[in-house]
C-alpha positions in Angstrom: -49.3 60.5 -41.5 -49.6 58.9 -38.3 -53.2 57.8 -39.4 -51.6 55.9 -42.2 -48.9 54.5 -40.3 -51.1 52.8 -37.6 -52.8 50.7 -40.3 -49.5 48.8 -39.7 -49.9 48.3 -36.0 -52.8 45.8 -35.4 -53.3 44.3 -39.0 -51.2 41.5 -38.1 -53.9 41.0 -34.9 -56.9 41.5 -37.6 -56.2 38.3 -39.3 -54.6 36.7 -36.2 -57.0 33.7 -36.4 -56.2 33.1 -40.3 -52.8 33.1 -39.5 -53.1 30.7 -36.3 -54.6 28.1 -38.5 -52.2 27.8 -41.3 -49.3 28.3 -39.4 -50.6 25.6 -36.6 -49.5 28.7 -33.9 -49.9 28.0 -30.1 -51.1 31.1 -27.9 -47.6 32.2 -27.2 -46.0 32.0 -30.6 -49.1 34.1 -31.8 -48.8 36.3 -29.1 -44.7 36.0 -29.4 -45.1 37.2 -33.3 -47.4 40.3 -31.9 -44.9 41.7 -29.0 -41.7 41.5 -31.5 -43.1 44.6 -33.3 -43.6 45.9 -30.0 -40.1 44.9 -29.2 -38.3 46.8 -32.2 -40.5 49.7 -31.3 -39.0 49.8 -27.9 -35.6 49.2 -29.3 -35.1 52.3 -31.0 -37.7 54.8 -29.3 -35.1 56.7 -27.1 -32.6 57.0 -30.2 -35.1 58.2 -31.9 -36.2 61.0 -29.6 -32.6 62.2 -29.6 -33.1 62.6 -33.5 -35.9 64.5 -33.4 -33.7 66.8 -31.0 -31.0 67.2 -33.6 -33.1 67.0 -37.1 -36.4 67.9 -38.5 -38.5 65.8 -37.0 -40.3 65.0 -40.5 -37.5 63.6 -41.8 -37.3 60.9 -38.9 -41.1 60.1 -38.7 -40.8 59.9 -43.1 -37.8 57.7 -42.5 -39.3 55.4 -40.1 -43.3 55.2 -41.5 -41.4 54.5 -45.0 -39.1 51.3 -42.8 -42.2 50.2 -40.9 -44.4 49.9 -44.4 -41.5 48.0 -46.4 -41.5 45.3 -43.1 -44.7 44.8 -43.1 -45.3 44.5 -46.8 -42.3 41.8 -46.8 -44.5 40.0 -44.0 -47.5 39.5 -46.3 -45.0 38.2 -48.9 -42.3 36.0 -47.9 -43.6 35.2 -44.4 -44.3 31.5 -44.1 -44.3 30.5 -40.8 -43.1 31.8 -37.1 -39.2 32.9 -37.4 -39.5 34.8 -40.3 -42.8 36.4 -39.7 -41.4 37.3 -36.2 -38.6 39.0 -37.5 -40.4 41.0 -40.1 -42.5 42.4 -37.4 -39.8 43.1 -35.2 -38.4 45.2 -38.8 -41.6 46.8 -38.7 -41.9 48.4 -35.2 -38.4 49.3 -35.6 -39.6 52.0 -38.4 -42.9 53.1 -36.0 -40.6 54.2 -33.5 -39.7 56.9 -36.0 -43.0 57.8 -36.1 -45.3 58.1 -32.8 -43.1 59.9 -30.5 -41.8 62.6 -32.8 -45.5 62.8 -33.1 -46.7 63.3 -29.9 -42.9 66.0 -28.9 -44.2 68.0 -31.8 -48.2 68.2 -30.3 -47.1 69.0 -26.8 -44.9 72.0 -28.3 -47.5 73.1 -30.7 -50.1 73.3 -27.9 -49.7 74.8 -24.5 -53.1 75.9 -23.5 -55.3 73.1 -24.8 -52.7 70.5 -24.6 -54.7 67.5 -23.5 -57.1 68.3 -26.1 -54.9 68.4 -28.6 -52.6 65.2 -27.5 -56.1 63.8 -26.9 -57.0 64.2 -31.1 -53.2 62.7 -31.6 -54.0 59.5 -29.8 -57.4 59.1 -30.8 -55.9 59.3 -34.5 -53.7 56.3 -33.4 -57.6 54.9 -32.1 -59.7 55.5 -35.1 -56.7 53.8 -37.3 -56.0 51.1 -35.9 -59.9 50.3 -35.3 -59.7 50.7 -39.4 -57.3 48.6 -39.9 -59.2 46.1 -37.8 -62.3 46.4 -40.0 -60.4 46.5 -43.6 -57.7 43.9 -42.9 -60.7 41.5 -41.1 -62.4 42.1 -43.7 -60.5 41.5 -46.8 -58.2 38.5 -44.6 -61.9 36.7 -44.6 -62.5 37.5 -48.5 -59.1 37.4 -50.5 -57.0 36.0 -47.4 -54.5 37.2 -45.1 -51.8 38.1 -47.5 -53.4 40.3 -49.3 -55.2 42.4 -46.3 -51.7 42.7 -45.4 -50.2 43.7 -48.5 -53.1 46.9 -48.8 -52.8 47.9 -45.5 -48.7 48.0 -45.7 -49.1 50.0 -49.4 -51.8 52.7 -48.0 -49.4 52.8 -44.9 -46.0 53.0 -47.7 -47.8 57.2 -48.4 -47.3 58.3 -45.2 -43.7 59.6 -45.7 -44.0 61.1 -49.1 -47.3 62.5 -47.5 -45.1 64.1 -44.3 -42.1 65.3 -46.1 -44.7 66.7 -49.4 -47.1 68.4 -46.9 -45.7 68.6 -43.1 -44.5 72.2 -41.5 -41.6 73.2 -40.2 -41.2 72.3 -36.0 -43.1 74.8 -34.7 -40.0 75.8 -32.5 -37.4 75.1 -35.1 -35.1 72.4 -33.7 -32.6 71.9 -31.2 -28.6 71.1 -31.8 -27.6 68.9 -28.5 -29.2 65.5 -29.7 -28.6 64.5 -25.9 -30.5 62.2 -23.5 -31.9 63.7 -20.5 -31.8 61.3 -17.1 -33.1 63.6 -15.0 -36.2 62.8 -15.1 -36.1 59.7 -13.7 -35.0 61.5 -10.7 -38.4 63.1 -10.3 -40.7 60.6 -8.4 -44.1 62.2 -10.0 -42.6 61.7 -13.2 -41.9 57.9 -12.8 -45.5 57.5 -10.9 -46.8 58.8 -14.6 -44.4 56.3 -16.6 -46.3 53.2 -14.4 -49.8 54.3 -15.3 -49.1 54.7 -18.8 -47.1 51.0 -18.2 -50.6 49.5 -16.7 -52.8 51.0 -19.4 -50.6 49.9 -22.6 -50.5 46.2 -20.5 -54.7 45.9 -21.0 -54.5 48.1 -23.8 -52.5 46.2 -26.2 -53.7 42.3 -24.2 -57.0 43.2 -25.1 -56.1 44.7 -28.7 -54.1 41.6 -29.3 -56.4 39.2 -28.3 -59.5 40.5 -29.1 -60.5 39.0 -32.6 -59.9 35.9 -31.8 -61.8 36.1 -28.3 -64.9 37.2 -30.4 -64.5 34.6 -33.3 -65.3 32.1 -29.8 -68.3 34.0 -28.5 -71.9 32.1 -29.6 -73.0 35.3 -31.3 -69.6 35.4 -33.6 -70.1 31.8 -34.2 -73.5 31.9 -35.4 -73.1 34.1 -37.7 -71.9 33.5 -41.8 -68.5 34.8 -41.8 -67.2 34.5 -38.3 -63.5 35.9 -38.8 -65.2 38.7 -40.8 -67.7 39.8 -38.0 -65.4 39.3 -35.3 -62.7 41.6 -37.3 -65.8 44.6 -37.5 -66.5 44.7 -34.0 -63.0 44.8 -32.7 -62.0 47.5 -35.0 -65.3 49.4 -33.8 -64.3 49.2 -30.6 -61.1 50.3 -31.0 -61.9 53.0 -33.3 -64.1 54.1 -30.3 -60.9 54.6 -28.2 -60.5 58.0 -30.6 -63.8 59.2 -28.7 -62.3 58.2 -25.9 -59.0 60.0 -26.5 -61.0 63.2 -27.1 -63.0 62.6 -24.2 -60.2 62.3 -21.5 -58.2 64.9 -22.9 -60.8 67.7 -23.4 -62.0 66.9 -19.6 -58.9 66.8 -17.9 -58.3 70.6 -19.5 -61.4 71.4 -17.6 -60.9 69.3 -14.2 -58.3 67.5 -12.4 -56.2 65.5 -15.0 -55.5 62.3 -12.5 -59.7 62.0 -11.2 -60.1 61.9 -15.4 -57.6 59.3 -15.7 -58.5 57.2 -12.7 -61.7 56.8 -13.5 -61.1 55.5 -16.8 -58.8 53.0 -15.4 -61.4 51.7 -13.2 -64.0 51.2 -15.8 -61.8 49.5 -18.6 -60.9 47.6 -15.6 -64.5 46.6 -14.7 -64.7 45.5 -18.2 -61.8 43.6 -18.6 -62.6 41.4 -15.6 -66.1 40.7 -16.8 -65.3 40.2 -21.1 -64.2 36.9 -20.4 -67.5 35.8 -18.6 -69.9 37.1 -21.3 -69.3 35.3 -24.5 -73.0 34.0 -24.0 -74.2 37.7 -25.0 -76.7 38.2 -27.7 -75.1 40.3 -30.5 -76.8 43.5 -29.6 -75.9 43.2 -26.0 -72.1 42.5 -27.3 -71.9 45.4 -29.2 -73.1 47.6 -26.7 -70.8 46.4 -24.6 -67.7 46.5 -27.0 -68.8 50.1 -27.8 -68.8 51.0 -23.9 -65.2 49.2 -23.8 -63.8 50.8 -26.4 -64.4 54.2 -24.9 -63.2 53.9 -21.7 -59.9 51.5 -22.1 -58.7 55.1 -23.5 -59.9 57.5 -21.5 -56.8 57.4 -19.2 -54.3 57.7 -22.4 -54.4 61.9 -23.1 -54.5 62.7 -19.3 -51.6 61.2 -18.6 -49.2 61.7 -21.6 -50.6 65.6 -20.5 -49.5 64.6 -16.9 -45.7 63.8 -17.9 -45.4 67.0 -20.3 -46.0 68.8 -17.0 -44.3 67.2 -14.6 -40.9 67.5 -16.1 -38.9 71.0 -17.0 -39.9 72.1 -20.9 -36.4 71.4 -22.0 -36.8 67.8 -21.0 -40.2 66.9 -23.1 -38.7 65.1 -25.6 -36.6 62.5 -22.7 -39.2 62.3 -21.2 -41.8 61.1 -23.5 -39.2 59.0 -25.3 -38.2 57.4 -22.2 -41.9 57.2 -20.9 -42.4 55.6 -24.0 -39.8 52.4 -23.7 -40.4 51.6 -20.1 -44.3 52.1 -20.9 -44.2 49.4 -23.8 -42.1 46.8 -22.4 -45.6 45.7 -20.4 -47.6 45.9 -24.1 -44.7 43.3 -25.0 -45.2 41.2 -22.2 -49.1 41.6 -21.8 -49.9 39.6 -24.7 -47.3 36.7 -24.1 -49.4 36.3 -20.3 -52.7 36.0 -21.9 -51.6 33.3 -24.4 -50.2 31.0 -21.7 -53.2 31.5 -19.6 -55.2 31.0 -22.5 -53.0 28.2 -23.2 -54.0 27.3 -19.3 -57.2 28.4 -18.4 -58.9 29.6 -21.7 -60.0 33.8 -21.8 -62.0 33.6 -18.9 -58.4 34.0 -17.0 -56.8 35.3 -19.4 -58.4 38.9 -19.4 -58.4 38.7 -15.8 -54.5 39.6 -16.0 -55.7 42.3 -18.0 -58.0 44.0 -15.4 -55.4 43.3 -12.7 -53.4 45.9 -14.3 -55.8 48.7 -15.4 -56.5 48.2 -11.4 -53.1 48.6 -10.7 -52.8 51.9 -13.0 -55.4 53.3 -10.9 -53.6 52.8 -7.9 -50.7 54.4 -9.2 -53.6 57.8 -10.1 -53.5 57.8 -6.4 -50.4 57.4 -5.7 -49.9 60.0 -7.6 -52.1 62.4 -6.5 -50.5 62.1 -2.6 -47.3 63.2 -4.2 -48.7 66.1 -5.9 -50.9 67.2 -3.2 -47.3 66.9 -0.8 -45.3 68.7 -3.1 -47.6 71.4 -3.3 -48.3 71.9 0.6 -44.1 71.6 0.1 -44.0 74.5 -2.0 -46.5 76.8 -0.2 -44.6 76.0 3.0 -41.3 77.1 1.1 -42.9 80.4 0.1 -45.0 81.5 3.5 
């Protein structure tokens, strides 16, 4: 289901440079388009973790794929220029809150002992689909035109709720009464130190996922080539179906090592690479690819250590708050990420632009540290309590 549903979540970003042209878009009211899905999604994402306390959980992620593929359908046919398009997309990440973080509650209970593995093969389905819908929506945008890559992508993604509510099991738990909203956690300072890395990676995460077609359609490589839109739509979506091997990756080695040294490494090398992107659109194609294949890895390394981090850090009985809550204050930056690069693209061109990006991936690493103090404190706290 969520597979399906993700199809929805870049194939606006796909065809971003068909729809720049025949709308006449600056960088921000492309970028402005983008962050109102995000937007709606934060809107409704701590509602909808109190719903998925109170009902079956595939009833709200059916409910919300089913909203979210209706939206974005409407986009490809009515939408005709920036207001309406905007608020179709803001529809449409309204409905995907229904589905991610229901998701990702119903992983972390299903699993105890391989949990990062497991939440590592939930985000990395997120990875491979959206690097899908890069590829298909690019692909047919370039061919039949924007509408229509829209259209498919939003019909495929219109199965996922039959699909959840035909074939999905019961909560492995069964499902709780209360419905209610636990604060608590931002009490917890470890907590809120995990809420601010997953802020810095979803600010270069969703910058770079945004902005990354159209970056490529620039480089001489892209240029050169027949069908520049085309190409430039294949590579992003490789790289971002790579982040499912990276998802894998960071989640299977933080079971086996220290979740935050997993985590703050691959900050500093998506880091590394956003600072340089913007410098290298002189690369030969093979030498692009390599590097948009190395990108694509570790941009997600970071992402199933540390939704592991905040399902540990927090009492069992407050996993659902806190992922719901992790997940508003954690997307407001993928809102405003976006929105930054298009003025300083607007400014400066992408050579600046991504810089804003690595900034924050630097940032996130910081916050690993930070982190890591506070654990290694609480711990000597502990054993002092006990001796």
């Amino acid at each position: 289901m969520l597979g399906l549903s993700s199809l929805l979540w870049f194939n606006y970003s796909a065809v971003l440079p068909l729809i720049v042209n025949e709308w006449a878009l600056s960088g921000i009211r492309a970028s402005i388009i983008y962050s109102a899905f995000q937007a709606g999604y934060i809107l409704l994402v701590i509602p909808i973790g109190m719903l998925s306390d109170r009902y079956d959980t595939r009833k709200v992620a059916a409910s919300g794929a089913t909203v979210a593929a209706l939206a974005s359908l409407c986009f490809a046919l009515l939408a005709r220029g920036f207001v309406i398009g905007t608020l179709l997309r803001f529809i449409a990440g309204l409905g995907m809150a229904g589905v991610y973080v229901p998701g990702m509650q119903y992983v972390s209970d299903s699993y105890q002992a391989n949990r990062g593995w497991a939440i590592g093969v939930y985000a990395g389905t997120f990875s491979i689909s959206s690097g899908t819908s890069f590829i298909v929506s690019s692909w047919l945008g370039s061919v039949l035109g924007w509408k229509f890559a829209l259209a498919a992508t939003s019909l495929v993604a219109l199965m996922a709720g039959p699909i959840i509510l035909l074939v999905g099991r019961a909560p492995p738990d069964g499902f709780s009464q209360s419905g209610n909203l636990s604060l608590n956690v931002l009490r917890n300072p470890t907590y809120l130190l995990t809420v601010g890395i997953y802020s810095a990676h979803n600010w270069e995460l969703f910058g770079v996922r945004n902005w990354l077609t159209a970056f490529l359609v620039s480089t001489a490589a892209i240029a050169a080539t027949e069908n520049s839109a085309a190409m430039a739509g294949l590579l992003a979506g490789i790289m971002t179906a790579m982040g499912g091997i990276g998802n894998l990756l960071g989640g299977t080695l933080s079971d086996r090592m220290n979740r935050q040294t997993v985590a703050a490494v691959g900050l500093l090398a998506s880091a590394v690479c956003s600072l340089a992107i913007g410098f290298l659109g002189w690369l030969p194609m093979s030498l692009l690819l390599v590097f948009l294949l190395t990108y694509g890895i570790v941009i997600t390394i970071d992402s199933a250590p540390t939704a592991t981090m905040v399902t540990e850090v927090v009492d069992s009985d407050q996993i659902g708050s806190a992922l719901s809550i992790q997940s508003f204050i954690g997307t407001i930056p993928g809102i405003i990420a976006p929105i930054v690069f298009g003025a300083a693209l607007d400014t400066s061109g992408y050579k600046l632009a991504f810089q804003t990006l690595g900034i924050a991936a630097l940032a996130g690493a910081g916050l690993v540290l930070l982190f890591t103090v506070s654990d290694i404190s609480k711990r000597q706290d502990l054993e002092a309590v006990e001796r």
